[in-house]
C-alpha positions as CSV (number, residue, x, y, z in Angstrom):
1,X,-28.7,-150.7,-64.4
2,X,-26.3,-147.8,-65.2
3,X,-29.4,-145.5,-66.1
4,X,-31.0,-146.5,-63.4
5,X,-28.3,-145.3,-61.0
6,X,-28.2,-142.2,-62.8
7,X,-31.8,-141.6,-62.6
8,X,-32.6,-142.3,-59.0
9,X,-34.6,-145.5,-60.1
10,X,-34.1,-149.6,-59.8
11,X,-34.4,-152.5,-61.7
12,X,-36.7,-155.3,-60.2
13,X,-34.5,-159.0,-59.9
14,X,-37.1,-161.3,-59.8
15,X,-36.9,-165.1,-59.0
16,X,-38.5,-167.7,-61.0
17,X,-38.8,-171.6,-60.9
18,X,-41.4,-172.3,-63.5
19,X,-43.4,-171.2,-66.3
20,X,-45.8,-169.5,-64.4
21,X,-43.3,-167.0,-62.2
22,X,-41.8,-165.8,-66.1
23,X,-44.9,-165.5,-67.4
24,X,-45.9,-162.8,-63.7
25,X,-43.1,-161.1,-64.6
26,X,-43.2,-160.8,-68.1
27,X,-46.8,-159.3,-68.2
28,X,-46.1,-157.2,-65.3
29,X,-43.3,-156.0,-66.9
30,X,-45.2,-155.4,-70.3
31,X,-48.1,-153.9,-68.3
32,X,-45.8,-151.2,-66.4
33,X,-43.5,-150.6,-70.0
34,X,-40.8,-151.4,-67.4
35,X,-37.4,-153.2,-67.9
36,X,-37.2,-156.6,-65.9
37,X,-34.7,-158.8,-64.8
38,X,-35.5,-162.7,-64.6
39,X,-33.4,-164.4,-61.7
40,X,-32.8,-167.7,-61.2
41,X,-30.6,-169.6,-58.8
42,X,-28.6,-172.5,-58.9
43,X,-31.5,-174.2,-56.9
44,X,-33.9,-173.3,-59.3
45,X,-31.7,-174.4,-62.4
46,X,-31.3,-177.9,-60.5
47,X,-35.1,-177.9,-59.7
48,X,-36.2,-177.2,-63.4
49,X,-33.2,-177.6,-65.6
50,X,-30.6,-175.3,-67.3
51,X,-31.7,-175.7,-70.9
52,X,-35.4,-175.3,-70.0
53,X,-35.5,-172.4,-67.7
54,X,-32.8,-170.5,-70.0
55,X,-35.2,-171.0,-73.4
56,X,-38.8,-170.4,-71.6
57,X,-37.0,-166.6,-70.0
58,X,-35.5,-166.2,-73.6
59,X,-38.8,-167.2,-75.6
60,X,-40.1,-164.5,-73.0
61,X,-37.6,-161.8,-73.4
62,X,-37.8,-161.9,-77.3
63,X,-41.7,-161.3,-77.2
64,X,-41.4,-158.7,-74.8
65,X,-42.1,-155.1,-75.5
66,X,-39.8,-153.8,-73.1
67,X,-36.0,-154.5,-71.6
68,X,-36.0,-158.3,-70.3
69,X,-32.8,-160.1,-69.2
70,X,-31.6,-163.7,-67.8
71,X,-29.8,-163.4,-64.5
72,X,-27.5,-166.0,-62.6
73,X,-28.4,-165.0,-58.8
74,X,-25.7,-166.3,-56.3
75,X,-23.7,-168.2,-58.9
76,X,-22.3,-170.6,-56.5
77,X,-18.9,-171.5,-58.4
78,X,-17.1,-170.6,-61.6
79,X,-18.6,-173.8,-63.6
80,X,-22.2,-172.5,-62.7
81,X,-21.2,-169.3,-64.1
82,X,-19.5,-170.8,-67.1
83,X,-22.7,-172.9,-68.0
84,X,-25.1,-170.0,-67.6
85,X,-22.8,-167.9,-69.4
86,X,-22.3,-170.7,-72.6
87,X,-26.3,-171.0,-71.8
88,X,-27.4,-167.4,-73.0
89,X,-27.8,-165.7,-69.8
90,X,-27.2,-161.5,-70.4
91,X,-25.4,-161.4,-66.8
92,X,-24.3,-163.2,-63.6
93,X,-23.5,-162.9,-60.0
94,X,-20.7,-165.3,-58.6
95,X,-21.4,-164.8,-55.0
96,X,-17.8,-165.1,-53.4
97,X,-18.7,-163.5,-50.4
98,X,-18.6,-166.1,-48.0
99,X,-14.7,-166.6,-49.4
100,X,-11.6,-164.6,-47.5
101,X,-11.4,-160.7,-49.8
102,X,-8.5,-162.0,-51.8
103,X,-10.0,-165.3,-52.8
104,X,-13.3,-163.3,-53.7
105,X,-11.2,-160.7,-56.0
106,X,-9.5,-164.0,-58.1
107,X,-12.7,-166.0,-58.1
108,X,-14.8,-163.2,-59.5
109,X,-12.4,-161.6,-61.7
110,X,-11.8,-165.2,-63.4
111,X,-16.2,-165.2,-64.2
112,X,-15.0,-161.3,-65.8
113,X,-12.5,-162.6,-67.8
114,X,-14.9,-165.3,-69.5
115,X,-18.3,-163.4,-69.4
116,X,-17.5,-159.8,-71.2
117,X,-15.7,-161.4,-74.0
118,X,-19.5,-162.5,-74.5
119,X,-21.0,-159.2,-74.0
120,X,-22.3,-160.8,-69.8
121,X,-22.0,-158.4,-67.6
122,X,-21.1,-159.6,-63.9
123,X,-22.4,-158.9,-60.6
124,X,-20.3,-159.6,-57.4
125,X,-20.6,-159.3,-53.5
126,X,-18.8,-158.3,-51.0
127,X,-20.4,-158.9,-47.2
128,X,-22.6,-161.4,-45.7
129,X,-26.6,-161.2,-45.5
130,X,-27.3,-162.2,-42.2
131,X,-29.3,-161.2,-39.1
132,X,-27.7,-158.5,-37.5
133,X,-29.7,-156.8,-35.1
134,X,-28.7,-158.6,-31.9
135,X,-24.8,-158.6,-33.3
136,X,-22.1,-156.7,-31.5
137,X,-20.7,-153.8,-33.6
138,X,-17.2,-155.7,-34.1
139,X,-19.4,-158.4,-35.5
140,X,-21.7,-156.2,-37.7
141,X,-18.3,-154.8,-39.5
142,X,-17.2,-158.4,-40.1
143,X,-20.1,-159.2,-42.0
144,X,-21.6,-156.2,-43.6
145,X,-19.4,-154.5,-46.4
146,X,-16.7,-152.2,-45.6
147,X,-16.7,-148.8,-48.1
148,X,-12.8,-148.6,-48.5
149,X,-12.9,-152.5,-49.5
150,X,-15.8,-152.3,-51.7
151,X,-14.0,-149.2,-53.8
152,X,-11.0,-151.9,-53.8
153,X,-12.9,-155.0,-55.0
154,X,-14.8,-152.9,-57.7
155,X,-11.7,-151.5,-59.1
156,X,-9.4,-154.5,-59.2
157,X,-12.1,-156.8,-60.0
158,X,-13.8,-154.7,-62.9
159,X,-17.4,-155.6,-62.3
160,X,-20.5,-154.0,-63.4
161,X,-22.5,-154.1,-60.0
162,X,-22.2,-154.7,-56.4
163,X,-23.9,-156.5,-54.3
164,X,-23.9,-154.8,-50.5
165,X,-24.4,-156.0,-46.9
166,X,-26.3,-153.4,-45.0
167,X,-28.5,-155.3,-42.5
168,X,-30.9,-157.1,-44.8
169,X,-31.6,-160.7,-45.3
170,X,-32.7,-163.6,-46.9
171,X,-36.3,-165.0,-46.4
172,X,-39.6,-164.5,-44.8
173,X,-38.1,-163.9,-41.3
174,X,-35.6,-160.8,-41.9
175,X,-36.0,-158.9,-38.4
176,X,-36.7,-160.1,-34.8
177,X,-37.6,-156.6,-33.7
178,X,-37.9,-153.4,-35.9
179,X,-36.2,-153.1,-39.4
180,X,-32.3,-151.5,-39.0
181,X,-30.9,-151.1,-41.9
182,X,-27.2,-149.3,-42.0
183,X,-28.0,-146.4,-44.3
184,X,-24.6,-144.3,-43.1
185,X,-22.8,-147.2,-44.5
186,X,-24.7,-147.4,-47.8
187,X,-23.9,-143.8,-48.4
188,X,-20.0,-144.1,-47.8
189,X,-20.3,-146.9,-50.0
190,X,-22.2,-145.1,-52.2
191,X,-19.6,-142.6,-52.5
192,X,-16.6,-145.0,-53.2
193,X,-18.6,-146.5,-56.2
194,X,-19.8,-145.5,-58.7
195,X,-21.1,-148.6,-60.2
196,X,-24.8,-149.7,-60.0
197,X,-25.2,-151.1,-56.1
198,X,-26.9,-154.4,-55.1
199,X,-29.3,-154.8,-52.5
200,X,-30.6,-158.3,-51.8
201,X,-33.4,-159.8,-49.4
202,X,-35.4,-157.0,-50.0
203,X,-38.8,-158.8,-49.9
204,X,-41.0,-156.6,-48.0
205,X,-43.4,-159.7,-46.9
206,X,-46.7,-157.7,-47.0
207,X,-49.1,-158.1,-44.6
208,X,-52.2,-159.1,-46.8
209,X,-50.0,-162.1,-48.4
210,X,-49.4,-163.2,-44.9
211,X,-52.7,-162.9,-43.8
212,X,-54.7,-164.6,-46.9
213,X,-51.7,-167.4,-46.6
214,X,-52.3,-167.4,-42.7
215,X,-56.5,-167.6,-43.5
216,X,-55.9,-170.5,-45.4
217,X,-53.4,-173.1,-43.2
218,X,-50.2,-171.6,-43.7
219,X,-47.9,-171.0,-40.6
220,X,-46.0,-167.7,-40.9
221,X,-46.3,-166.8,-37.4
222,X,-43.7,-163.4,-36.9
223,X,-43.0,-163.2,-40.6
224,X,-41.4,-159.9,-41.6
225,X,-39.9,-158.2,-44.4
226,X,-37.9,-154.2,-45.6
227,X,-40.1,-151.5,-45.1
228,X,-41.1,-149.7,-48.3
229,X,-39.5,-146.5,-47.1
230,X,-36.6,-148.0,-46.5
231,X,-36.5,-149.3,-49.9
232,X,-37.3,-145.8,-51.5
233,X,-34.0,-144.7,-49.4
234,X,-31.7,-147.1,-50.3
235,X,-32.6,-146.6,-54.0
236,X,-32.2,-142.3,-53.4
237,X,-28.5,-143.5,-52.0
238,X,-27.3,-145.9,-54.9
239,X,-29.1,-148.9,-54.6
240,X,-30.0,-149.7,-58.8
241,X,-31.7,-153.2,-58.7
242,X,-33.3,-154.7,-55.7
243,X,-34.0,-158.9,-55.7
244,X,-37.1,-159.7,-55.0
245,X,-38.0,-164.0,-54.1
246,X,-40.0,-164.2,-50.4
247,X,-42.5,-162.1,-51.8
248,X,-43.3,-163.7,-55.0
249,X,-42.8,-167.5,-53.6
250,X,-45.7,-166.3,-50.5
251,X,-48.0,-164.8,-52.9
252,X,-47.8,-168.1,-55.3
253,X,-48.4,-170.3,-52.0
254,X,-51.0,-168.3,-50.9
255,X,-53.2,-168.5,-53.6
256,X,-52.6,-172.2,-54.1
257,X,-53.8,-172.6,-51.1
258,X,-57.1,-170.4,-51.2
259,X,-58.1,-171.9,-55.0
260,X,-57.7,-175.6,-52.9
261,X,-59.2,-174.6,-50.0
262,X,-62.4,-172.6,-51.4
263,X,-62.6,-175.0,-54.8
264,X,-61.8,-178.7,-53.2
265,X,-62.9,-180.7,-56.4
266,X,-60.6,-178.6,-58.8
267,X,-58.0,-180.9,-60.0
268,X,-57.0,-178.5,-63.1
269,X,-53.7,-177.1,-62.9
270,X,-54.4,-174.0,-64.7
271,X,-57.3,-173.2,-62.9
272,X,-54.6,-173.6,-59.7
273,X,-52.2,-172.0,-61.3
274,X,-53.6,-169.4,-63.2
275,X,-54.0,-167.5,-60.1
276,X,-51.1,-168.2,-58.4
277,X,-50.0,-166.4,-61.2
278,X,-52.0,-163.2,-61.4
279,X,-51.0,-163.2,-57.8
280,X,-47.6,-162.9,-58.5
281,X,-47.9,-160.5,-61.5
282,X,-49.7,-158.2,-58.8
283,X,-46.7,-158.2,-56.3
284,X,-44.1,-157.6,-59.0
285,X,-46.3,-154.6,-60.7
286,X,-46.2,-153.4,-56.9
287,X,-42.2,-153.4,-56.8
288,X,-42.2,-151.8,-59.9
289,X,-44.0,-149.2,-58.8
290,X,-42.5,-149.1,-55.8
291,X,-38.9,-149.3,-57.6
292,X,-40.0,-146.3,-60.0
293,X,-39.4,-148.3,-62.9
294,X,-42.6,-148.0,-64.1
295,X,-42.4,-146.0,-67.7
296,X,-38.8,-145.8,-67.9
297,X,-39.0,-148.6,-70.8
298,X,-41.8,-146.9,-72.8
C-alpha cells in the first residue's frame, strides 16, 4: 500500500466467504495485472472455517500473476489476530475503535508486537463508521477521527495503515439523503500521516445491481452507496486501499436470483454459481478501474 500512497492509486480489499468470491477476485485481478487484497472477517472465518478459507486465498495467491494477499478485516480481538496471524495471513486489522484511545493504543500495539516478528503488517482504526448525516457537530467529532489523535495513535502504536472515520458506512444503506463525506478532515489527517490511509464502507451500491436484484424479488428499497467521485477524491487526498463487501455480496445475490428465476429446473450449482461469480468478477474489475490499480502490477 505504501506505493500506492505514493502514486495517487489504491488497493481494492475485497471480501470473500467461499470459493467462488476468491476465485472473482483472483481473475479480476489477473485480468487487470492488478495487485488484490483478499478480506475476510471473523464472520466469514466462523461461516467457512479458518483452515479452509486461509488455504483456498493462498492456493490462489501462489497461482496468481500479480500481487495477492490474505487480510484479517475488523479482527475483533487479539486471539483472532493471533490465529490468522499463526494461520498465514500477510496482514491484519484489529479494529479497537469502539475501545476508549488508550485501550485502542495497548490492544493494537500488543497484535504489532506478535505480527512483524512474522513479516504481517497491521492495520488499525481510529473512529467509528456510522451514519452521520443527521448527527450534531459535537457528535460527528466523537465518532469520526480526530487528525492530532490519529498522528498520535500512528506514532505510538507503529502501524502500517489507518483506518479513518470520515462519514462513510457499513452496508447497503450508507446515506438517508445525499452523500457527505468530511473531505477537510481527511486532508488534516492526511497531513499528520504519512502512512497508507483506510477507508472502509466504500461500496458504491450501483444502480444496475439494484435494479436486476430489485427485477427479480429482492427488496432494496432506498439502497445507497459512495459516489465514484467521491472515491476518486479520497484516494487524490491519501486514501491507499478502499474495502469493498455490499457491492460484491448484491451482485452475487442478484444473479442467484435471475439464474433461479429465468432457469427454474436448474438444480446445478455451478450453473448458479458460475454466474454469480462472473458477476462479481465484473464489479471488482470496475473498482479496480475505478481505484487506478489497473496496470500497476504488470
Amino acid at each position: 500500500m505504501v506505493p500506492a500512497r505514493r502514486s495517487g492509486y489504491a488497493v481494492g480489499a475485497f471480501n470473500v466467504n467461499n470459493l467462488e468470491a476468491v476465485l472473482a477476485v483472483a481473475e479480476a485481478a489477473a485480468e487487470e495485472k492488478s495487485p488484490a487484497i483478499v478480506a475476510v472477517t471473523p464472520s466469514a472465518i466462523k461461516y467457512a472455517g479458518l483452515p479452509y478459507l486461509s488455504k483456498i486465498v493462498r492456493t490462489a495467491a501462489e497461482s496468481s500473476p500479480v500481487p495477492m494477499s490474505l487480510h484479517l478485516d475488523h479482527g475483533e480481538d487479539f486471539e483472532t489476530a493471533s490465529k490468522c496471524i499463526a494461520a498465514g495471513f500477510t496482514s491484519v486489522m484489529i479494529d479497537g475503535s469502539h475501545l476508549k484511545f488508550n485501550e485502542n493504543i495497548a490492544l493494537t500495539k500488543r497484535v504489532v508486537e506478535i505480527a512483524y516478528p512474522e513479516g504481517v503488517s497491521v492495520e488499525a482504526e481510529l473512529g467509528r463508521l456510522a451514519g452521520v448525516e443527521e448527527s450534531t457537530v459535537e457528535e460527528k467529532d466523537a465518532i469520526l477521527t480526530d487528525p492530532k489523535a490519529a498522528k498520535d495513535f500512528v506514532e505510538r502504536t507503529k502501524v502500517d495503515a489507518l483506518a479513518v472515520a470520515i462519514g462513510t458506512s457499513h452496508g447497503a444503506y450508507k446515506f438517508k439523503a445525499e452523500p457527505k463525506l468530511d473531505f477537510e478532515r481527511l486532508k488534516l489527517i492526511s497531513r499528520q500521516v504519512s502512512q497508507p490511509l483506510v477507508l472502509h464502507g466504500a461500496s458504491s451500491v450501483p444502480s444496475w445491481i439494484i435494479e436486476k436484484a430489485s427485477k427479480y424479488g429482492a427488496e432494496l428499497s432506498g439502497a445507497k452507496g459512495i459516489p465514484e467521485e467521491h472515491i476518486k477524491k479520497a484516494i487524490s487526498m491519501g486514501i491507499a486501499k478502499i474495502n469493498i463487501d455490499t457491492d460484491l455480496r448484491l451482485a452475487f445475490t442478484a444473479t442467484v436470483r435471475e439464474v433461479l428465476a429465468n432457469s427454474p429446473k436448474e438444480f446445478d450449482p455451478r450453473k448458479i454459481l458460475g454466474p454469480a461469480k462472473e458477476a462479481m468478477k465484473q464489479v471488482v474489475k470496475g473498482k479496480m478501474q475505478l481505484f487506478s490499480s489497473s496496470g500497476k502490477a504488470s
